[in-house]
mmCIF file as Biopython writes it, N, C-alpha, C and O atoms, coordinates in Angstrom:
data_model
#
loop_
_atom_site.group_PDB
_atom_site.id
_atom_site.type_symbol
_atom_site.label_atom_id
_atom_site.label_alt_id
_atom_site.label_comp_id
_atom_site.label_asym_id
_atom_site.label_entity_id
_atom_site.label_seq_id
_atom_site.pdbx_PDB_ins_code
_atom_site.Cartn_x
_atom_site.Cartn_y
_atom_site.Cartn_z
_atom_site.occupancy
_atom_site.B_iso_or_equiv
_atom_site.auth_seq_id
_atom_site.auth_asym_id
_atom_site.pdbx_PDB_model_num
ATOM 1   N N  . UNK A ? 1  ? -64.455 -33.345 -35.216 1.0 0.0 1  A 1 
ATOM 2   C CA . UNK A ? 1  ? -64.889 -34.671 -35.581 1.0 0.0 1  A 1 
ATOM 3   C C  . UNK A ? 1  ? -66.052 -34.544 -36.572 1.0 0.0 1  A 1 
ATOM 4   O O  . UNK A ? 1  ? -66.959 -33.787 -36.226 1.0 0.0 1  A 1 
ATOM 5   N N  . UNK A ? 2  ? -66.141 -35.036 -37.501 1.0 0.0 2  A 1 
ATOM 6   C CA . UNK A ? 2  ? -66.762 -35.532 -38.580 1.0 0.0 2  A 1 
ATOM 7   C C  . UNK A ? 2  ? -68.976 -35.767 -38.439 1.0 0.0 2  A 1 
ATOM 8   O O  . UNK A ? 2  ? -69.307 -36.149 -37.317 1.0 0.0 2  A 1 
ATOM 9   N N  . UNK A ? 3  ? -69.650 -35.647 -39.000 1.0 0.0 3  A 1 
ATOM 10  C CA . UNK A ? 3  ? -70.694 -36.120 -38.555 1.0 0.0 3  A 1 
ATOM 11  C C  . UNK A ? 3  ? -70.132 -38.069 -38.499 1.0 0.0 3  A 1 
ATOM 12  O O  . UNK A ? 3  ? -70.088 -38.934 -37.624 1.0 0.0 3  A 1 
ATOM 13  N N  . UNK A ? 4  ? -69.785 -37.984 -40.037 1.0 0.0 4  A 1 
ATOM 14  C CA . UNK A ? 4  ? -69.861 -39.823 -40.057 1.0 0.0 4  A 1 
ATOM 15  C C  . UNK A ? 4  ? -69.099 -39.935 -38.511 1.0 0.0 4  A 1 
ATOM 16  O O  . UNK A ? 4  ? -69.925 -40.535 -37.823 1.0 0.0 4  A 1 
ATOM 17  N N  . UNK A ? 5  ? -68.401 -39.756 -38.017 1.0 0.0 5  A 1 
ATOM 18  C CA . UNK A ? 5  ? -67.210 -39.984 -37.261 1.0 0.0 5  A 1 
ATOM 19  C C  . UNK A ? 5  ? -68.243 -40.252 -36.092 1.0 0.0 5  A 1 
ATOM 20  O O  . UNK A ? 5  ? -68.239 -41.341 -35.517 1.0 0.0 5  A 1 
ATOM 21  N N  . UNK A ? 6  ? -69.140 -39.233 -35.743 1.0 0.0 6  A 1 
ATOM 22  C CA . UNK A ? 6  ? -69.976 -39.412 -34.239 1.0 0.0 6  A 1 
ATOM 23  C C  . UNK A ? 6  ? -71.385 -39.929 -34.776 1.0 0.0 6  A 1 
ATOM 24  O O  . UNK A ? 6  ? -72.106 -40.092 -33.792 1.0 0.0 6  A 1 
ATOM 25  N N  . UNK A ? 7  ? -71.850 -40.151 -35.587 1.0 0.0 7  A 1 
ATOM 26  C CA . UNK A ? 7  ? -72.885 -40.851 -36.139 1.0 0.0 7  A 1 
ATOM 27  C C  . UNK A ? 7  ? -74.037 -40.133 -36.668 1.0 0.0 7  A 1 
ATOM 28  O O  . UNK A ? 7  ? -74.898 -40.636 -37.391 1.0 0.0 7  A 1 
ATOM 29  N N  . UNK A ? 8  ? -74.003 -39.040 -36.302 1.0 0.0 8  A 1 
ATOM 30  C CA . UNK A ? 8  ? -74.797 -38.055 -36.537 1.0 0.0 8  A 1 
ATOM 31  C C  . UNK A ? 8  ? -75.002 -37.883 -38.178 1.0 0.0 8  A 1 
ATOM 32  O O  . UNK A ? 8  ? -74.063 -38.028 -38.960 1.0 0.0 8  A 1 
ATOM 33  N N  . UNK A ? 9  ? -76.401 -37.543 -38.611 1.0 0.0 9  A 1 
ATOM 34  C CA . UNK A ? 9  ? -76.763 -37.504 -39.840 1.0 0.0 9  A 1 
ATOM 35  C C  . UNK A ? 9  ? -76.884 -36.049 -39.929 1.0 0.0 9  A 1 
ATOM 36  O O  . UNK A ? 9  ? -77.173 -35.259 -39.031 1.0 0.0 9  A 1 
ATOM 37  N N  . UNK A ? 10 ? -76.530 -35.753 -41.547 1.0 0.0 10 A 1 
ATOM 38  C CA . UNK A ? 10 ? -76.469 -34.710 -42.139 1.0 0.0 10 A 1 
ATOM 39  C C  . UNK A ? 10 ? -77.964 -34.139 -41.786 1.0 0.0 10 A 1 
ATOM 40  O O  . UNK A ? 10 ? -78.912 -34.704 -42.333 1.0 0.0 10 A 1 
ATOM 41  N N  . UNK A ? 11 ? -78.195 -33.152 -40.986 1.0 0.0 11 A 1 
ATOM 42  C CA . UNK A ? 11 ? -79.369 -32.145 -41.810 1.0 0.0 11 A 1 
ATOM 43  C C  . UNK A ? 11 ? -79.952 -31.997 -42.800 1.0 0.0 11 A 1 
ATOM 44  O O  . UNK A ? 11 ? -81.183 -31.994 -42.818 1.0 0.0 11 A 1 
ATOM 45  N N  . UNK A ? 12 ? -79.324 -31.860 -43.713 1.0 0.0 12 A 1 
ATOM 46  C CA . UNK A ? 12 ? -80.047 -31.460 -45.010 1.0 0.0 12 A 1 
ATOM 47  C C  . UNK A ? 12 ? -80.429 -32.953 -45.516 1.0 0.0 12 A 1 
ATOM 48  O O  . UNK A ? 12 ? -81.536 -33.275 -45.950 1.0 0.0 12 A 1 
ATOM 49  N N  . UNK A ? 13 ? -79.334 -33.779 -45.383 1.0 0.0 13 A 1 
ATOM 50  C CA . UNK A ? 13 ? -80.379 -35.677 -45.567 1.0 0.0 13 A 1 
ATOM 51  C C  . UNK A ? 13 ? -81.699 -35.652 -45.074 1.0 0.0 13 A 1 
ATOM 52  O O  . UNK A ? 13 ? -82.806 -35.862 -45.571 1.0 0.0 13 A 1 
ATOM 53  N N  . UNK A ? 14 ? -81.303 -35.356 -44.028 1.0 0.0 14 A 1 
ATOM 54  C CA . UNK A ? 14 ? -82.704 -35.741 -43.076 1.0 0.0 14 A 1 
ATOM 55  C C  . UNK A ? 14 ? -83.909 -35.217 -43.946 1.0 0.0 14 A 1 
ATOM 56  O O  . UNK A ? 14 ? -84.863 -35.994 -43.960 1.0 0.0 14 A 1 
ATOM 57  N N  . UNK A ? 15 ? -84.060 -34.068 -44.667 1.0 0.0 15 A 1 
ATOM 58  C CA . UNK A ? 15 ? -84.962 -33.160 -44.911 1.0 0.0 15 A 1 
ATOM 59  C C  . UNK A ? 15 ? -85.247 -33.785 -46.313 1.0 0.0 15 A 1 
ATOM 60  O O  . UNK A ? 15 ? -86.112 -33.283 -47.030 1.0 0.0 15 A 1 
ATOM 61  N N  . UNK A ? 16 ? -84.747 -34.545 -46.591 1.0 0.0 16 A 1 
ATOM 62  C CA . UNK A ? 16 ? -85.003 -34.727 -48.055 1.0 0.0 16 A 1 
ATOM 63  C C  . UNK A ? 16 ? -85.371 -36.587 -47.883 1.0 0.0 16 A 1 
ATOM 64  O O  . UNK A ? 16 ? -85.989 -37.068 -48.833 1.0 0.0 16 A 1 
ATOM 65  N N  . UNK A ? 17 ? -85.056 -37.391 -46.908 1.0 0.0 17 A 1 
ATOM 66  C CA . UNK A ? 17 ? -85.616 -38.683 -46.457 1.0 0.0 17 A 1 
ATOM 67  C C  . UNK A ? 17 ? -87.207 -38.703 -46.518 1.0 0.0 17 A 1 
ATOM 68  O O  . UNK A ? 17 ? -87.828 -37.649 -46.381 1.0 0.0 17 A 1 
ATOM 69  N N  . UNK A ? 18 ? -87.756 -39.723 -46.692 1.0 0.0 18 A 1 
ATOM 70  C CA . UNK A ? 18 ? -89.110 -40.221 -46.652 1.0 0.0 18 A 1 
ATOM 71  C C  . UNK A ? 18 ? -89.361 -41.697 -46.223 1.0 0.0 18 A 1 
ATOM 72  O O  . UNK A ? 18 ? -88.517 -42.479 -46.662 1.0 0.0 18 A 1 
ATOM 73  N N  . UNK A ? 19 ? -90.303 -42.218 -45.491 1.0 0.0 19 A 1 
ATOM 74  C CA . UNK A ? 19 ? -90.130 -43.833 -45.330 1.0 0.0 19 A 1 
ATOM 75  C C  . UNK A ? 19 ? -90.232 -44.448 -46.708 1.0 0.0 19 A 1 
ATOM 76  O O  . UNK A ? 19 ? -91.081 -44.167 -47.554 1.0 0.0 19 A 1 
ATOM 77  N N  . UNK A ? 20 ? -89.437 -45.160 -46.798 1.0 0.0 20 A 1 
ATOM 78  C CA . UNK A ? 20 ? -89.400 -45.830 -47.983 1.0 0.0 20 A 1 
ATOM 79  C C  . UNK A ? 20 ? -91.355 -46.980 -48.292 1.0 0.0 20 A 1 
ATOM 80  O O  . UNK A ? 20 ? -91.622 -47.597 -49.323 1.0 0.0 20 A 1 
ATOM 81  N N  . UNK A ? 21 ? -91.993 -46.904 -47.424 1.0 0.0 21 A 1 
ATOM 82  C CA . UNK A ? 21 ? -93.043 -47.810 -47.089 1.0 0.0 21 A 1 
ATOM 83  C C  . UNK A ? 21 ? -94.688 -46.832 -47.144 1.0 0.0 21 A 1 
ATOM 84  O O  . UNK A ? 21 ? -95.767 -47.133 -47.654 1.0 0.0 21 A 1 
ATOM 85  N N  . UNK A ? 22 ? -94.363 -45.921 -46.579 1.0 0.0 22 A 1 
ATOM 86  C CA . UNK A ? 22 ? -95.205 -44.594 -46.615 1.0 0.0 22 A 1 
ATOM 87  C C  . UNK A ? 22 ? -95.457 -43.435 -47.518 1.0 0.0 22 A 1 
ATOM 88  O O  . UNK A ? 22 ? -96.403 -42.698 -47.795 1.0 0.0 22 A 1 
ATOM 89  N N  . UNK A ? 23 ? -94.117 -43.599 -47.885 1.0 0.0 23 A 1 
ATOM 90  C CA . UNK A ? 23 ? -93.712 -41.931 -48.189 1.0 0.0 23 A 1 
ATOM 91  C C  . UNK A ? 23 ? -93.774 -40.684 -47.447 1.0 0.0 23 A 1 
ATOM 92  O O  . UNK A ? 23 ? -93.451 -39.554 -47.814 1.0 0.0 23 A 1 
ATOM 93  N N  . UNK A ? 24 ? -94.273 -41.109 -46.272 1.0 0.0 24 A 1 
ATOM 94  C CA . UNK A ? 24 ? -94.461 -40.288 -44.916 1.0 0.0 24 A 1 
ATOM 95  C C  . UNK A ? 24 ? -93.172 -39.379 -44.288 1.0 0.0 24 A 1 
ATOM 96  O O  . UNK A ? 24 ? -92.069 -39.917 -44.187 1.0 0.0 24 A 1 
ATOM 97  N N  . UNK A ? 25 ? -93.301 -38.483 -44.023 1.0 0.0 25 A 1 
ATOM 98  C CA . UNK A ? 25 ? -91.765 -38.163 -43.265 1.0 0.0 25 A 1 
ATOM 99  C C  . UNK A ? 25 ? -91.297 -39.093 -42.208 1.0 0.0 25 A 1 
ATOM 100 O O  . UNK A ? 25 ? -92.216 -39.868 -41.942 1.0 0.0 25 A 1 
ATOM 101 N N  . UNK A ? 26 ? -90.305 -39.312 -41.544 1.0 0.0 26 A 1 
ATOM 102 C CA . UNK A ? 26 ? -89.395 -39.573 -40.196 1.0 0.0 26 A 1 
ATOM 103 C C  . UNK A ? 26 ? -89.309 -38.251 -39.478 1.0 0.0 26 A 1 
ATOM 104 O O  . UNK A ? 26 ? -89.498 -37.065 -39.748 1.0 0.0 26 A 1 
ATOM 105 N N  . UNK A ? 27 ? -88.896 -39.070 -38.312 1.0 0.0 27 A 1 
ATOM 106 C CA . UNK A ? 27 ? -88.770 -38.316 -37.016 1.0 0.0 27 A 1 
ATOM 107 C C  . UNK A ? 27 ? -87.741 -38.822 -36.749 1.0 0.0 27 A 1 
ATOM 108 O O  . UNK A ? 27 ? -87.688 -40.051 -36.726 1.0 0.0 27 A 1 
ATOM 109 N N  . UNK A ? 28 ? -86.380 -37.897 -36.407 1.0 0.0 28 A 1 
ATOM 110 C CA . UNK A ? 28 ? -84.846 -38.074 -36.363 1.0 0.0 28 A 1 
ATOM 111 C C  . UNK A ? 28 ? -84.682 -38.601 -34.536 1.0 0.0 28 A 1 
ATOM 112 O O  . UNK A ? 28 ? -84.138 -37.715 -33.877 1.0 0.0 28 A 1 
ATOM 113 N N  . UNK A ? 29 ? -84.895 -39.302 -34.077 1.0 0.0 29 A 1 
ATOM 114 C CA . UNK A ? 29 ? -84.347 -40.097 -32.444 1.0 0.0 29 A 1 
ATOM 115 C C  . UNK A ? 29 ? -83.495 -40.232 -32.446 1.0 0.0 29 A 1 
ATOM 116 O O  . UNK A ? 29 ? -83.127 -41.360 -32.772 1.0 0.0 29 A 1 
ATOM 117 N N  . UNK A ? 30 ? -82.184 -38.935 -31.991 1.0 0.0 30 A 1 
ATOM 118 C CA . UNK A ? 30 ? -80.914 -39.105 -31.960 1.0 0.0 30 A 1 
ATOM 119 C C  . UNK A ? 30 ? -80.562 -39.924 -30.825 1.0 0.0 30 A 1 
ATOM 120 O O  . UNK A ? 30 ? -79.652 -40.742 -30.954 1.0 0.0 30 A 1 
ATOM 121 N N  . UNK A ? 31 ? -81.168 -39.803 -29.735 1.0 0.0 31 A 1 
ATOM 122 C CA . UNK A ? 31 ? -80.972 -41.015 -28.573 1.0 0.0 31 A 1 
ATOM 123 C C  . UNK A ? 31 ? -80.859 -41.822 -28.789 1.0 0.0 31 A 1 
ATOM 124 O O  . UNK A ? 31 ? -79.805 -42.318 -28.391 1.0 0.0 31 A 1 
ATOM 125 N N  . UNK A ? 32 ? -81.503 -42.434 -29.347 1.0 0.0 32 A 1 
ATOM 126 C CA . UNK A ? 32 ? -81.883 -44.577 -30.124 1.0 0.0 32 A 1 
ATOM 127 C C  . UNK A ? 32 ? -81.015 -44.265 -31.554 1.0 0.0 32 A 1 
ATOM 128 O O  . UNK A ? 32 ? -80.721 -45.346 -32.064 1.0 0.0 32 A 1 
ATOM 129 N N  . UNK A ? 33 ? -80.577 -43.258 -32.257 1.0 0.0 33 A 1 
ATOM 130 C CA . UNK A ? 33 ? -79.994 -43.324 -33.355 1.0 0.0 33 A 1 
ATOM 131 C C  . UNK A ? 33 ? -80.769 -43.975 -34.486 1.0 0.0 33 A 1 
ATOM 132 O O  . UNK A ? 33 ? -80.510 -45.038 -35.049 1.0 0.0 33 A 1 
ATOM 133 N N  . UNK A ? 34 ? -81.734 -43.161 -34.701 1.0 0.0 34 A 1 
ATOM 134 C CA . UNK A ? 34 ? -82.671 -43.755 -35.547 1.0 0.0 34 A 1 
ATOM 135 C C  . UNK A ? 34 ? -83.970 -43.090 -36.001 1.0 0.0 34 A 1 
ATOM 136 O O  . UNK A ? 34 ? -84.635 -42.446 -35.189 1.0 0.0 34 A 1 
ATOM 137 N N  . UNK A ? 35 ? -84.356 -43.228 -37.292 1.0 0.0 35 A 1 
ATOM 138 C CA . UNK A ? 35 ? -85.420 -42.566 -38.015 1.0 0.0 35 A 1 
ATOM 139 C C  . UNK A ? 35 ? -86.658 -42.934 -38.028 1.0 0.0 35 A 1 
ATOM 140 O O  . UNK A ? 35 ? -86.943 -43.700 -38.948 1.0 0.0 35 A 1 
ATOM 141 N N  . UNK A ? 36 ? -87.563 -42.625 -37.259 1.0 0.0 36 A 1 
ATOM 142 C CA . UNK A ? 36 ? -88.974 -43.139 -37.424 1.0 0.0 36 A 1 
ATOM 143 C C  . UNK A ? 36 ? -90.319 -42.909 -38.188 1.0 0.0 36 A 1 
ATOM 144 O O  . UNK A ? 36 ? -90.877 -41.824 -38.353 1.0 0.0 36 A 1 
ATOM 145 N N  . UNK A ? 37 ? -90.620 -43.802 -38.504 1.0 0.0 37 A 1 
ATOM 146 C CA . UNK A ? 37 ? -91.702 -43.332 -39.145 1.0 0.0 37 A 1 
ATOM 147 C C  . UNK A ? 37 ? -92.784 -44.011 -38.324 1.0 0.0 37 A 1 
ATOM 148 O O  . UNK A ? 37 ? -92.884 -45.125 -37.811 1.0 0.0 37 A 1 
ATOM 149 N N  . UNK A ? 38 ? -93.581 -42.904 -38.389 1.0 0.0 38 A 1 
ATOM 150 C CA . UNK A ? 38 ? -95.516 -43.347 -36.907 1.0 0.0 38 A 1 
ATOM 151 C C  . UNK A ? 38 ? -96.030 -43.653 -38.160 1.0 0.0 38 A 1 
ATOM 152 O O  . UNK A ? 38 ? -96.667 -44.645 -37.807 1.0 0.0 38 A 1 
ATOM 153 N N  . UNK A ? 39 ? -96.311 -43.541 -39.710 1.0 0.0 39 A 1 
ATOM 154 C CA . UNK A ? 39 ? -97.139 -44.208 -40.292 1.0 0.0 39 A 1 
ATOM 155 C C  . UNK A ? 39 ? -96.863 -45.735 -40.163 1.0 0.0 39 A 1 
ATOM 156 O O  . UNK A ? 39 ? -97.659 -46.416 -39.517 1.0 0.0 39 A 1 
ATOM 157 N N  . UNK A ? 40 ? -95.901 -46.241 -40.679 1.0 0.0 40 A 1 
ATOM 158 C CA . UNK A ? 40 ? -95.095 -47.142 -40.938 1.0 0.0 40 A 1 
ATOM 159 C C  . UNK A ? 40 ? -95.502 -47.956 -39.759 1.0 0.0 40 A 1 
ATOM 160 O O  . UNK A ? 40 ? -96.259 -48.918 -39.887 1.0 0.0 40 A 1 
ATOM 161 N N  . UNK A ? 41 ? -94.826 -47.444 -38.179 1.0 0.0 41 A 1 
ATOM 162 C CA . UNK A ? 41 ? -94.631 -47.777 -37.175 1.0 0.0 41 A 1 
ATOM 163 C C  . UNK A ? 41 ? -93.185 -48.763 -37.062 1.0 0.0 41 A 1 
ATOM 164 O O  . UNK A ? 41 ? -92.757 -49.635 -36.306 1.0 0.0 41 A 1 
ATOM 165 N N  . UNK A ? 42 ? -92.992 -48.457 -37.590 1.0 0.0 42 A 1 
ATOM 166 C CA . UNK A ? 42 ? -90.938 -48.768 -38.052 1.0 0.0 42 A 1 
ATOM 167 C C  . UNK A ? 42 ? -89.942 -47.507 -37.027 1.0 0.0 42 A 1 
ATOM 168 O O  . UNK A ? 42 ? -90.370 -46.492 -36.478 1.0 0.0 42 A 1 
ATOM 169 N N  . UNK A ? 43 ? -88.617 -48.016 -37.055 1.0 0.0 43 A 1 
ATOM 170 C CA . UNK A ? 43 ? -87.598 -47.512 -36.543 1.0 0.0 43 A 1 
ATOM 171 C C  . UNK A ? 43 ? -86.619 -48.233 -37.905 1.0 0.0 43 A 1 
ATOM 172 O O  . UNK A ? 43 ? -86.427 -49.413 -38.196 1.0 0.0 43 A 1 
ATOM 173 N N  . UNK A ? 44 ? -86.066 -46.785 -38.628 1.0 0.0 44 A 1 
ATOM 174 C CA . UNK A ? 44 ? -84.851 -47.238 -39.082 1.0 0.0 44 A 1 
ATOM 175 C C  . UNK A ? 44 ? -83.640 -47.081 -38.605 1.0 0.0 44 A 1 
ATOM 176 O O  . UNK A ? 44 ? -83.448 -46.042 -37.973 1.0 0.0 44 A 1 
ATOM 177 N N  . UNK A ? 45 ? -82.385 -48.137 -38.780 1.0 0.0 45 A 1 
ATOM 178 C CA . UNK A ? 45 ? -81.315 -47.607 -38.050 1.0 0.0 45 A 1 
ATOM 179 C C  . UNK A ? 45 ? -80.284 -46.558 -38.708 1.0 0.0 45 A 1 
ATOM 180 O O  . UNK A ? 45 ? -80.045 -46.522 -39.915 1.0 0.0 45 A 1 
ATOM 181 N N  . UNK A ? 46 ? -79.804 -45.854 -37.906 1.0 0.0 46 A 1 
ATOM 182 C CA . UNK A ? 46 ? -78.659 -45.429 -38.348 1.0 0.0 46 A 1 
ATOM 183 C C  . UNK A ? 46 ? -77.296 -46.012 -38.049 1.0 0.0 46 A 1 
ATOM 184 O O  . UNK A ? 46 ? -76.763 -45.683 -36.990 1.0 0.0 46 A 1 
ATOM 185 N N  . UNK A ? 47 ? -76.663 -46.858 -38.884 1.0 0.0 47 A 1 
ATOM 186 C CA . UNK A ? 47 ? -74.847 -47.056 -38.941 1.0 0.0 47 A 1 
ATOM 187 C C  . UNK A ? 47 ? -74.009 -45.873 -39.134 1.0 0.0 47 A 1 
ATOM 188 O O  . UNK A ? 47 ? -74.406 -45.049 -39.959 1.0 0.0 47 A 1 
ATOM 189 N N  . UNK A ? 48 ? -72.835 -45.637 -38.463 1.0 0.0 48 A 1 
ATOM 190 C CA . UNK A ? 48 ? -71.885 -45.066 -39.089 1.0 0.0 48 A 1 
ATOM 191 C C  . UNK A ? 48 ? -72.333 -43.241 -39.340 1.0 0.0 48 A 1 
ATOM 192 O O  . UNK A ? 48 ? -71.488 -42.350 -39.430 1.0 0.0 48 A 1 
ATOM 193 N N  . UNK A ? 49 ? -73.905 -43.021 -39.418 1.0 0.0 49 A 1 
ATOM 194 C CA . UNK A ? 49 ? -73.825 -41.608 -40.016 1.0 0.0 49 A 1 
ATOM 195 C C  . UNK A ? 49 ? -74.719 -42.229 -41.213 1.0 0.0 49 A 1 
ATOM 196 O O  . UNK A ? 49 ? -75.504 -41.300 -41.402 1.0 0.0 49 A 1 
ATOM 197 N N  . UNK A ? 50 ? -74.983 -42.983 -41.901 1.0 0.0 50 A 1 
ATOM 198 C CA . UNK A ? 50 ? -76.012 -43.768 -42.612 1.0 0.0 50 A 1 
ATOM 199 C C  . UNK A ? 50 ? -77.526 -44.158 -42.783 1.0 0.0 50 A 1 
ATOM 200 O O  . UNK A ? 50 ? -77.721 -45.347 -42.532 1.0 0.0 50 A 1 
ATOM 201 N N  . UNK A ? 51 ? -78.395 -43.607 -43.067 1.0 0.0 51 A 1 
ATOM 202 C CA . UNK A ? 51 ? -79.559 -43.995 -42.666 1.0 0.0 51 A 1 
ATOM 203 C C  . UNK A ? 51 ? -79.882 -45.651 -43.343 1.0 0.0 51 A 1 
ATOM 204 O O  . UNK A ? 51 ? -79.784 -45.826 -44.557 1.0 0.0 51 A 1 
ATOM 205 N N  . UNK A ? 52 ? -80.192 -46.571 -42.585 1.0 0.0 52 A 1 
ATOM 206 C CA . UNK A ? 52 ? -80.654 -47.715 -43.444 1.0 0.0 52 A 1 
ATOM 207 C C  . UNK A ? 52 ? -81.895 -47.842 -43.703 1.0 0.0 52 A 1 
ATOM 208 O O  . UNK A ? 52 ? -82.464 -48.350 -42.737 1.0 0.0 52 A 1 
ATOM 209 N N  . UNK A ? 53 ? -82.652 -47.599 -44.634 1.0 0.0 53 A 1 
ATOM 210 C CA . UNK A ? 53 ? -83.977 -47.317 -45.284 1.0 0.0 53 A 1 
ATOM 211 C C  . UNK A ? 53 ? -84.204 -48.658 -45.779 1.0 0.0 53 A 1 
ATOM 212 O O  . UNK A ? 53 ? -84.476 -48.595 -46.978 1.0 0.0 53 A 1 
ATOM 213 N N  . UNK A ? 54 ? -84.204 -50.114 -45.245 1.0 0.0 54 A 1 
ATOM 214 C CA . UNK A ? 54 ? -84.709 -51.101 -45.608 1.0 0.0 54 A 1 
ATOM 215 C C  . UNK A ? 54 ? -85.925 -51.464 -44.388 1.0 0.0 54 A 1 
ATOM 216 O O  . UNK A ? 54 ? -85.467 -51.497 -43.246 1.0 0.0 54 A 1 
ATOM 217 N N  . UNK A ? 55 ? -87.240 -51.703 -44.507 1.0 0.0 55 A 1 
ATOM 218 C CA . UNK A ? 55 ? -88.163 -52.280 -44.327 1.0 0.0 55 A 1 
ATOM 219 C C  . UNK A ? 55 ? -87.611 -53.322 -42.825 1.0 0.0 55 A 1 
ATOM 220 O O  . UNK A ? 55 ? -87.718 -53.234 -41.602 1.0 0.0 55 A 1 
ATOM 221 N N  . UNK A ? 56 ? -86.938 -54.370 -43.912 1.0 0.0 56 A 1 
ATOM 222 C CA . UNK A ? 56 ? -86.693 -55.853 -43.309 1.0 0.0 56 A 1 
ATOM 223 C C  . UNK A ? 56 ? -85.086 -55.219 -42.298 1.0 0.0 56 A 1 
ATOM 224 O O  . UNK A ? 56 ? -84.644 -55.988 -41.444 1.0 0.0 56 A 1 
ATOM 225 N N  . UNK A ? 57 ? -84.445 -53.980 -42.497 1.0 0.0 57 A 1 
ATOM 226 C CA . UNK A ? 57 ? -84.015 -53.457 -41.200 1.0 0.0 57 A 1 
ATOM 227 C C  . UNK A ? 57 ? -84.534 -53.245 -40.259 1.0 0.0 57 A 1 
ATOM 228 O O  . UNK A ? 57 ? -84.151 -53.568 -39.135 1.0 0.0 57 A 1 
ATOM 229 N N  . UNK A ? 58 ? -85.835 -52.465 -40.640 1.0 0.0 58 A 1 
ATOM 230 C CA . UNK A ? 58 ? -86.106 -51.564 -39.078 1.0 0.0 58 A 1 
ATOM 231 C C  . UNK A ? 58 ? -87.014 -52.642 -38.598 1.0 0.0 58 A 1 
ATOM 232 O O  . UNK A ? 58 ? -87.508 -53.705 -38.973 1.0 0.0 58 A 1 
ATOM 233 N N  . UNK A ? 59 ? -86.972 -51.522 -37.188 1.0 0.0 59 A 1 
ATOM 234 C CA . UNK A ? 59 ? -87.704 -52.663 -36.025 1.0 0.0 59 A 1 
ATOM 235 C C  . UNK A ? 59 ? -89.148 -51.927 -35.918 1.0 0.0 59 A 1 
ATOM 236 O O  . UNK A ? 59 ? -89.355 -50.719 -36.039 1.0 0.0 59 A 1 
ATOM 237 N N  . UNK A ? 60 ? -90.046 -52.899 -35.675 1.0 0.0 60 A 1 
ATOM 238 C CA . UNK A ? 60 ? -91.240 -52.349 -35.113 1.0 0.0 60 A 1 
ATOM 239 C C  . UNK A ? 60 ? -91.884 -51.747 -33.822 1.0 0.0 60 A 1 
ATOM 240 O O  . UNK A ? 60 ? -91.731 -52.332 -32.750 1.0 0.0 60 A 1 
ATOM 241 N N  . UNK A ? 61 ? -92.426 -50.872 -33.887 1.0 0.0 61 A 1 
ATOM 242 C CA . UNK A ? 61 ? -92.326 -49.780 -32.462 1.0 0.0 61 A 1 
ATOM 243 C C  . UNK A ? 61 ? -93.509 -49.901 -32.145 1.0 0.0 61 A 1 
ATOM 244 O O  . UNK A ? 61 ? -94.452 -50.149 -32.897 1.0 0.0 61 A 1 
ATOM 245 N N  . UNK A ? 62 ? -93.529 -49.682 -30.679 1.0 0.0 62 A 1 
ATOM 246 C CA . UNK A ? 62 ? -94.684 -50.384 -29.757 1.0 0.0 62 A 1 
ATOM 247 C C  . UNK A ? 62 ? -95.527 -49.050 -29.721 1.0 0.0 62 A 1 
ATOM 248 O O  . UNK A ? 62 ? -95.199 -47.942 -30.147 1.0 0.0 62 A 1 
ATOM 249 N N  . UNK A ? 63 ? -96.249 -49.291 -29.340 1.0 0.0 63 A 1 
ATOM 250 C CA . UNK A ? 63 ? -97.373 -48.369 -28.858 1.0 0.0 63 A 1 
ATOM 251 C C  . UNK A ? 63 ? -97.267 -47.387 -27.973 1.0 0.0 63 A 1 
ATOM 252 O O  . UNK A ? 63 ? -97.843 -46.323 -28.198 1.0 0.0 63 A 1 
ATOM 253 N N  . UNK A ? 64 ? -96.469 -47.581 -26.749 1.0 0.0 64 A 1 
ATOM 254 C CA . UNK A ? 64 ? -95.751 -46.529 -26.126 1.0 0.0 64 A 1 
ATOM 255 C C  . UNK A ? 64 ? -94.345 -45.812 -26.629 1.0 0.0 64 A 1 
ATOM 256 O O  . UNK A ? 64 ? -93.961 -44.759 -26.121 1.0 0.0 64 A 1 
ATOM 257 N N  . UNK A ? 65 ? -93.833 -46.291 -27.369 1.0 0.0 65 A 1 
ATOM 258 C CA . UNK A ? 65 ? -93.093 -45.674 -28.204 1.0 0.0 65 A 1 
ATOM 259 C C  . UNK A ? 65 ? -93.706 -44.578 -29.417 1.0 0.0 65 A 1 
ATOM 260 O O  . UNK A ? 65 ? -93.301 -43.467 -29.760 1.0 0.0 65 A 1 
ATOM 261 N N  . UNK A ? 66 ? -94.524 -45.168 -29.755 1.0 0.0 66 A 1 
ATOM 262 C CA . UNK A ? 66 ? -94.748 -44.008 -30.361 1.0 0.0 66 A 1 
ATOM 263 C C  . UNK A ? 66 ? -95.289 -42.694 -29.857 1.0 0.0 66 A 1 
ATOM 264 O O  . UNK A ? 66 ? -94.888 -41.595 -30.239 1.0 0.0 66 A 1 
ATOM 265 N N  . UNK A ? 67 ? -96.332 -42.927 -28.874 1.0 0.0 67 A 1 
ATOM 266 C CA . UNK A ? 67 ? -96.701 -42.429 -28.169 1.0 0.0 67 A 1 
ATOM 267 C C  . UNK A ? 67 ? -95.901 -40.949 -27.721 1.0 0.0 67 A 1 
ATOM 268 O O  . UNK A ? 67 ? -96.334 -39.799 -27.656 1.0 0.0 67 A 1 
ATOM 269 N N  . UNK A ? 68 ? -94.565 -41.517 -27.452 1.0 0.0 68 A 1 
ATOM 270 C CA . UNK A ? 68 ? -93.357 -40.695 -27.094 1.0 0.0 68 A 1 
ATOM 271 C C  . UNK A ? 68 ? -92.920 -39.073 -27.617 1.0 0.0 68 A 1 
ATOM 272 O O  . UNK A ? 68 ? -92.663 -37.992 -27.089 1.0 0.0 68 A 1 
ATOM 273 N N  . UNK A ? 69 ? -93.046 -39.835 -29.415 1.0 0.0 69 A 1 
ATOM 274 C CA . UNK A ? 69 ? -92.301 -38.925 -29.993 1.0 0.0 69 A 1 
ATOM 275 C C  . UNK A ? 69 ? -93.426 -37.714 -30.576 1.0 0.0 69 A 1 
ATOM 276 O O  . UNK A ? 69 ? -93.009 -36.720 -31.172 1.0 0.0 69 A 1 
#
């Protein structure tokens, strides 16, 4: 099976991503399926194997969430 197929993002994407808001790196949360950035304090989603790098996508992450990662 495919990465797109199980949702999973390419490696080498990942390494070359930045928050679009920061320029900060992400932190890959394959659990929640999703890219974070602690500057930001954003969660972007991942669709499909897709990272969605819009702002007015991601969700805002609480304080114990970040905490987490």
């Amino acid at each position: 099976m495919s990465d797109a197929q199980t949702g999973e993002v390419d490696p080498k994407l990942l390494e070359m991503l930045v928050c679009p808001q920061t320029r900060g790196p992400l932190v890959y949360d394959r659990e929640k399926g999703e890219l974070v950035s602690k500057g930001a304090r954003l969660a972007y989603p991942i669709r499909d194997g897709v990272p969605i790098m819009l702002p007015e996508e991601a969700r805002p992450l609480a304080d114990d969430e970040l905490a987490k990662l």
